[in-house]
matplotlib code that plots the C-alpha trace (Angstrom):
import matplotlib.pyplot as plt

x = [195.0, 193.9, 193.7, 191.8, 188.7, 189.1, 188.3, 185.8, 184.2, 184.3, 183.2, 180.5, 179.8, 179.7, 177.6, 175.2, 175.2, 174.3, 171.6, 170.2, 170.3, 168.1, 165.8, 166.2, 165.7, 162.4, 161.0, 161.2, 159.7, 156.7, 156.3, 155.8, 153.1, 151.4, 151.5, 149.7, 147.0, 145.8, 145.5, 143.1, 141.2, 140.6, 140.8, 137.7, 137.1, 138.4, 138.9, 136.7, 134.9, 133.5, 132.7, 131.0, 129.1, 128.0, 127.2, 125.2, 123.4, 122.4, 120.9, 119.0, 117.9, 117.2, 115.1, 112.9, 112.4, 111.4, 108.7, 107.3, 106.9, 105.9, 103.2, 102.1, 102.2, 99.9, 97.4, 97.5, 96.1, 93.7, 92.3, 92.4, 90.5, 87.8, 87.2, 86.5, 83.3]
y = [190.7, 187.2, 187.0, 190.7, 189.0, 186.0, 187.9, 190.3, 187.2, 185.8, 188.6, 188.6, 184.7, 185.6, 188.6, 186.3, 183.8, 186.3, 186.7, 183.3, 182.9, 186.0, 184.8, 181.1, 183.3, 184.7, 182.1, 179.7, 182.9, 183.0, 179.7, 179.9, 182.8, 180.8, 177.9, 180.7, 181.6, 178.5, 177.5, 180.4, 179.9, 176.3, 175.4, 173.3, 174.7, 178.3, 179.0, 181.0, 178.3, 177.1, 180.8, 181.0, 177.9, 179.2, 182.4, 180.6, 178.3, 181.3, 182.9, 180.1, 179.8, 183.6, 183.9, 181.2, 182.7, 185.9, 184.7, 182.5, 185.2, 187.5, 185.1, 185.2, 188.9, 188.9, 186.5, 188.1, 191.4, 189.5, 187.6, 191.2, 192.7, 190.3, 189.7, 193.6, 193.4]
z = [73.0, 73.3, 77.3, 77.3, 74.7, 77.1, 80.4, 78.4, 77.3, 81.2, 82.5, 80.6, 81.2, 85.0, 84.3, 82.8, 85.0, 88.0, 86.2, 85.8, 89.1, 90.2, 87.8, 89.0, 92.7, 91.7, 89.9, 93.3, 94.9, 92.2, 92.5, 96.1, 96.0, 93.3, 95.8, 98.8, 96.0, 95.3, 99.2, 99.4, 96.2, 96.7, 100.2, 101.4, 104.7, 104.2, 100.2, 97.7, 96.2, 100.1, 100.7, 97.4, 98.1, 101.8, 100.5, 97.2, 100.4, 102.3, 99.6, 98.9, 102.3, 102.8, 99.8, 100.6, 104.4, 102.7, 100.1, 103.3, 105.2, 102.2, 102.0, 105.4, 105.5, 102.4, 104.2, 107.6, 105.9, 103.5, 106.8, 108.5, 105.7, 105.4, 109.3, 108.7, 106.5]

ax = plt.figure().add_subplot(projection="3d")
ax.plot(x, y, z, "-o")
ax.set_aspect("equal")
plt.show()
């Protein structure tokens, strides 16, 4: 009776420990996706934030180009109008 609660007890020792080490497993896996995610996210030359930045820059850039030539536009025609009369 004794020796069949000792390899019930074992077996379910080993079960557990099978177990730990799946988890053990894919926690090092996690941990090397989590690694992968923040390579992309905060890489200087490739991540997020440096595509958010270049994206933010050209924006920037963009919108000034288009009140400049906006501008012009509005002065070409008001030069066009007036050389008219």
């Amino acid at each position: 009776m004794e020796n069949e609660v000792y390899t019930e007890v074992q077996k379910k020792l080993d079960r557990l420990c099978n177990g730990m080490d799946i988890v053990k497993d894919k926690q090092e896996e996690m941990g090397e996706d989590i690694a992968k995610i923040k390579e992309a996210v905060y890489n200087p030359e490739n991540g997020l934030y440096a595509r958010l930045r270049e994206l933010e820059t050209w924006k920037s850039t963009s919108s000034k180009m288009i009140w400049t030539l906006f501008t012009a536009m509005i002065g070409m025609i008001s030069a066009f109008i007036l050389k008219s009369f």
